[in-house]
C-alpha positions in Angstrom: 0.0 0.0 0.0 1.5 3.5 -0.8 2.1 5.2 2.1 2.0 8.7 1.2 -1.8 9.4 0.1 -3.4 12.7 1.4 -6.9 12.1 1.5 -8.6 15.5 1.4 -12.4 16.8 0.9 -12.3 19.0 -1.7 -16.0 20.5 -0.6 -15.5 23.4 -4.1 -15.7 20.4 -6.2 -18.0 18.1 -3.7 -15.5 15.1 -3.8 -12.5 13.9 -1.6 -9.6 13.7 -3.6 -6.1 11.4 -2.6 -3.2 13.1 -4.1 0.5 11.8 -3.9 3.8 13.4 -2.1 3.9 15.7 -5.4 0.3 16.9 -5.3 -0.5 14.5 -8.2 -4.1 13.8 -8.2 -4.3 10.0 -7.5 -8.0 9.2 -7.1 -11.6 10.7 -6.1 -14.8 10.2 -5.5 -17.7 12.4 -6.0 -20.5 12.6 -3.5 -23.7 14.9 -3.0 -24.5 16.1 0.3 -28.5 16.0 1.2 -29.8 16.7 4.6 -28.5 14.1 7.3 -27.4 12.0 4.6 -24.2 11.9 1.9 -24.5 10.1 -0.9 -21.0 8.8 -2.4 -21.8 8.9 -6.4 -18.5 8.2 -8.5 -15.4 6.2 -7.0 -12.3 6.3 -10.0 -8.5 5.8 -9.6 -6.4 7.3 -11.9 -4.7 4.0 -13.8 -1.3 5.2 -13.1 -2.3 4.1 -9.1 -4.6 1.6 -8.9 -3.3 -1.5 -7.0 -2.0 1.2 -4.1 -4.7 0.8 -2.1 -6.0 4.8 -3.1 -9.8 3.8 -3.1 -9.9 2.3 -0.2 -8.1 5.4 1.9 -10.2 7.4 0.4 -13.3 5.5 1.2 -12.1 5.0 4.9 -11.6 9.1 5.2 -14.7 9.9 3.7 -16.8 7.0 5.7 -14.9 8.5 8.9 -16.1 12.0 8.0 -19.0 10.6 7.5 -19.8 9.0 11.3 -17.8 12.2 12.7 -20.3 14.4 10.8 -23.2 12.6 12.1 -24.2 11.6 8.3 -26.3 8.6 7.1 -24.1 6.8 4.2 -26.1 6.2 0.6 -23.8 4.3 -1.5 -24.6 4.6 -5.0 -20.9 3.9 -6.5 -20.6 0.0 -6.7 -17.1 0.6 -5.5 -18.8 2.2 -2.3 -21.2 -0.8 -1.9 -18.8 -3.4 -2.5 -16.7 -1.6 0.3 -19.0 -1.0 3.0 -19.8 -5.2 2.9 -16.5 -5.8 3.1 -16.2 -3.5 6.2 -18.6 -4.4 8.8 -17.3 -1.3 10.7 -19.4 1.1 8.9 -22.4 -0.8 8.4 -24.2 1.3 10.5 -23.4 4.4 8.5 -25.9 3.2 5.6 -28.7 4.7 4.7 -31.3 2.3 4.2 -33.7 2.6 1.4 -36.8 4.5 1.7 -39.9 2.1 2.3 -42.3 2.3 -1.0 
């Protein structure tokens, strides 16, 4: 796993962002913020980085934001779904679908 990933929420452009020691972009993933809840839309990795473990720091920061915030979780990137069942930790940051 690279070590030296800067996760940062980059609330101008509504995403978090991981950049490199050199300020490269690395990764992001767009989100939407509604009341109470944040909805993680997009998850890429620039090609250049993926197998360094950049989409899962940035999923960890932004699901810690998340709790520390107070925020419900709706993950509608399948990266983002995939994630949160592989990390029972946050499971009780999702946002369970409306009742019809």
């Amino acid at each position: 796993m690279e070590r030296n990933i800067d996760v940062v929420d980059a609330k101008d452009k509504s995403r978090y962002e991981a950049h490199d020691a050199d300020g490269t972009l690395m990764g992001f993933v767009d989100y939407k913020l509604h009341p109470g809840v944040i909805a993680f839309l997009h998850a890429e990795t620039l090609p250049e980085f993926r197998g360094r473990g950049v989409a899962g720091r940035i999923a960890t920061k932004s699901l810690d934001d998340a709790r520390a915030l107070g925020l419900r979780v709706k993950p509608a990137c399948p990266f983002y779904q995939e994630f949160l069942q592989e990390h029972a930790e946050y499971a009780d940051l999702v946002k369970l679908p409306e009742a019809k």
